[in-house]
KOLROTOR-821997 format. One line per 5 residues: for each residue x, y, z of C-alpha. Coordinates in pm, 1 decimal. Example, Ala and Ser with C-alpha at 12.3 -4.5 7.8 and 13.67 -1.06 7.14 Angstrom:
<nodes>
1230.0/-450.0/780.0 | 1367.0/-106.0/714.0
</nodes>
This chain:
<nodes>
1939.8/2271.5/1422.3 | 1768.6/2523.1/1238.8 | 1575.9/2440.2/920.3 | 1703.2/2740.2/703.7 | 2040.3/2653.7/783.1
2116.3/2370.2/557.1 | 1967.0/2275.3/209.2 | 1823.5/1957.3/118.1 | 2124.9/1775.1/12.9 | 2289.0/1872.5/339.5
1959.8/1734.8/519.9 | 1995.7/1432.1/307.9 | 2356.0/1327.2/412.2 | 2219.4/1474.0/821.9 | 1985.8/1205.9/784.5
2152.9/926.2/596.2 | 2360.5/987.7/958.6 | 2099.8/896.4/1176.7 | 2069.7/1283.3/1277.8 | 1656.9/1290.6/1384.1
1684.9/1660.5/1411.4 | 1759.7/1654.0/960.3 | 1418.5/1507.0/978.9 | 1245.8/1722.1/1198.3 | 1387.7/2020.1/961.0
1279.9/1857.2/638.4 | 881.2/1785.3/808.5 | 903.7/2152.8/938.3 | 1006.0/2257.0/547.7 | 766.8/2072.9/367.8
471.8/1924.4/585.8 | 238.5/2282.3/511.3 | 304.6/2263.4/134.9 | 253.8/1850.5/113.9 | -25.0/1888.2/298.6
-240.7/2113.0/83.2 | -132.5/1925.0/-169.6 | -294.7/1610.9/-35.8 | -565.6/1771.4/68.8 | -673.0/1892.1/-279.7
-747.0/1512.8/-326.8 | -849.2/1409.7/-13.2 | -1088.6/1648.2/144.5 | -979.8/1495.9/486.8 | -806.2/1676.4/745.1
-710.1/1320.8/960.6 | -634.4/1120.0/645.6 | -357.6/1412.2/480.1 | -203.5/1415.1/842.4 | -180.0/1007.5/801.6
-87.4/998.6/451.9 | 215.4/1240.3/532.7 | 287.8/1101.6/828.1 | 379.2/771.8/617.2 | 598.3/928.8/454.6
773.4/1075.8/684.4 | 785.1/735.6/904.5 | 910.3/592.5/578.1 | 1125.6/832.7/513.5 | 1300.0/773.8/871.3
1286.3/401.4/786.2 | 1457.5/402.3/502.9 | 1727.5/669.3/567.7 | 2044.3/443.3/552.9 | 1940.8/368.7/220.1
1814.8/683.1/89.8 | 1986.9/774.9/-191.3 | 1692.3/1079.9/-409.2 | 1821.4/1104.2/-799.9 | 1571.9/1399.8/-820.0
1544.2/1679.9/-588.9 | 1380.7/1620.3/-266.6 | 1040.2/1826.7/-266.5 | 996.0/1631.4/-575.2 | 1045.4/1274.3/-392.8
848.6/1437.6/-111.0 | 577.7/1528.0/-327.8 | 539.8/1191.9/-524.8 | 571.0/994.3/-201.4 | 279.4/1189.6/-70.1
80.3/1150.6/-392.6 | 132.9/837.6/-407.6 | 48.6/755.5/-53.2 | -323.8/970.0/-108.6 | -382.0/737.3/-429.9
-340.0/445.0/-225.7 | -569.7/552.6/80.4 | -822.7/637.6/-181.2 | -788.6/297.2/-341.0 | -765.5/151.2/59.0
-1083.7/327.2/94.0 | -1243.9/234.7/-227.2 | -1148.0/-146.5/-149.7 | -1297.9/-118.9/206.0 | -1647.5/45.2/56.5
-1666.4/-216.9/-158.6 | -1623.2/-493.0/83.7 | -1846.6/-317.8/322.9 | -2111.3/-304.9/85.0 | -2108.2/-639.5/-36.9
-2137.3/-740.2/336.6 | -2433.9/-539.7/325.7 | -2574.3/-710.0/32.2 | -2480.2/-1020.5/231.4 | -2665.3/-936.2/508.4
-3013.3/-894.8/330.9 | -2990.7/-1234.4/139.3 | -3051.1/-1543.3/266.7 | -2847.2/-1796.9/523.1 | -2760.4/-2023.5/261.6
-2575.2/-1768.0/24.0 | -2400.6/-1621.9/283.8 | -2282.7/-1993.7/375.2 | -2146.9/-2007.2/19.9 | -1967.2/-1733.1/32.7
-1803.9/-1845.6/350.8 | -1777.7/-2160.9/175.1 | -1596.1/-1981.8/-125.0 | -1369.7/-1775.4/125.9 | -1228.9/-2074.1/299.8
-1194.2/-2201.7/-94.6 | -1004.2/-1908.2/-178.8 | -767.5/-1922.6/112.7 | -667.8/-2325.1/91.5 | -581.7/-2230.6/-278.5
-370.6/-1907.4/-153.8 | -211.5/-2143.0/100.2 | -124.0/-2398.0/-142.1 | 79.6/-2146.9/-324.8 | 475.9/-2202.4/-279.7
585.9/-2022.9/-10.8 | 749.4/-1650.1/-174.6 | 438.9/-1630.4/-393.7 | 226.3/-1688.1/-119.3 | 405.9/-1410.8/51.8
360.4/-1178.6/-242.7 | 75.6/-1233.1/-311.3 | -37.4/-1173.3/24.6 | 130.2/-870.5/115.5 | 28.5/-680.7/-266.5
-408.5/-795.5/-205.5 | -400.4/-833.9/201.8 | -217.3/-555.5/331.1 | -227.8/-337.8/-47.3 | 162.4/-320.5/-76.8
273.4/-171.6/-421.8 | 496.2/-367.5/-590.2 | 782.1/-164.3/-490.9 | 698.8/-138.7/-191.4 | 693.6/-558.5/-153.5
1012.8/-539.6/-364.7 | 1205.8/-353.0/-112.9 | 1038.7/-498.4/225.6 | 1166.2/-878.7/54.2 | 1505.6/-734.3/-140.4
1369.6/-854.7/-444.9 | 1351.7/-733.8/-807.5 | 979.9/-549.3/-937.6 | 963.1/-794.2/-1171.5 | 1043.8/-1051.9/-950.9
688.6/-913.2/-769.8 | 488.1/-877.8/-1096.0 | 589.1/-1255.1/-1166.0 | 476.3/-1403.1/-858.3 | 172.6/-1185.8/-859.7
80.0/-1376.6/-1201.4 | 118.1/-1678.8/-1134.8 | -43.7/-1673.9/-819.0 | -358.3/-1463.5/-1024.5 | -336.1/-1771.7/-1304.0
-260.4/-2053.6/-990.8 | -623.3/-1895.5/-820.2 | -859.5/-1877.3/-1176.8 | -725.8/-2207.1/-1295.3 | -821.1/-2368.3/-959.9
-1135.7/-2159.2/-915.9 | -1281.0/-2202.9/-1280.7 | -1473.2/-1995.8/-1461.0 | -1787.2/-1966.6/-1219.5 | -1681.8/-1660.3/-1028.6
-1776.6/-1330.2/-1191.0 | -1409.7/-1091.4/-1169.1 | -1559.0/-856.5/-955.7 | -1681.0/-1077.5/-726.7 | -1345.4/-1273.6/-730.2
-1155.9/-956.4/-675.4 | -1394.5/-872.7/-368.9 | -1266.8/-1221.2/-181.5 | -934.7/-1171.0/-283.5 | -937.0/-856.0/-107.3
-1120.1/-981.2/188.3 | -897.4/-1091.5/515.6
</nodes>
């Protein structure tokens, strides 16, 4: 199948059918154009190829249940910009981890004994969380699912998301108390 012989709604309905060769045509359309786009915010050759090769895994994923309202260089375009902000916050996250490690490092046995000692304090608290929230919760600071995204990997509602997220955030500071600074708190949140 040739690329410039069907338009993007035709792709659309090729792919809703399983056809692999719709998606091939859509990548070969759009993958120059998305990824100069990403790269204007990236500045990273490997990490536009991965950010648009989400998408397009996604895309295949999610096929059967595909159904774009706007056109689709504009989904195509927002998926990729929203995958590149959430490498750059993945990336952000990670340097910030990595360089309170570092700060670990330099200090002394017995602080980095209480952070292990807060860590494992953190996680009994996480896994005394009922069970969905748990799994929220865990998939939106672990593995730095949006909330749409969680909402469609559990078939649940956004909000349904942003409420277990909160009460998991109040469950955590009422158990923790006040002695943990937020940035620190957010740091061992974040922390696997």
């Amino acid at each position: 199948m040739k690329n410039t012989q069907f338009g993007d709604d035709e792709l659309l309905i090729k792919l809703r059918d399983n056809d692999h060769s719709a998606l091939t045509a859509i990548y070969n359309k759009y993958w120059k154009n998305l990824y100069q786009s990403s790269y204007r915010l990236l500045q990273d050759h490997d990490k536009c190829e991965d950010a648009i090769q989400e998408v397009f895994v996604n895309l295949w994923e999610i096929r059967s249940k595909l159904f774009i309202k706007i056109s689709l260089k504009s989904y195509l375009y927002a998926s990729v910009r929203y995958e590149v902000l959430r490498q750059l916050r993945r990336n952000t996250i990670t340097e910030d981890i990595v360089n309170f490690m570092d700060t670990l490092s330099t200090d002394s046995n017995q602080e980095l004994l209480e952070y292990k000692e807060l860590d494992q304090q953190i996680n009994q608290i996480i896994d005394a969380l009922p069970s969905r929230c748990q799994e929220v919760f865990k998939l939106s600071r672990l593995e730095h699912l949006s909330h749409k995204e969680i909402a469609e990997k559990l078939a649940i509602s956004t909000k349904t998301v942003e409420y277990h997220i909160s009460n998991a955030l109040l469950f955590l500071r009422s158990n923790l108390g006040k002695t943990l600074s937020v940035e620190l708190f957010m740091v061992l949140l974040l922390h696997p």
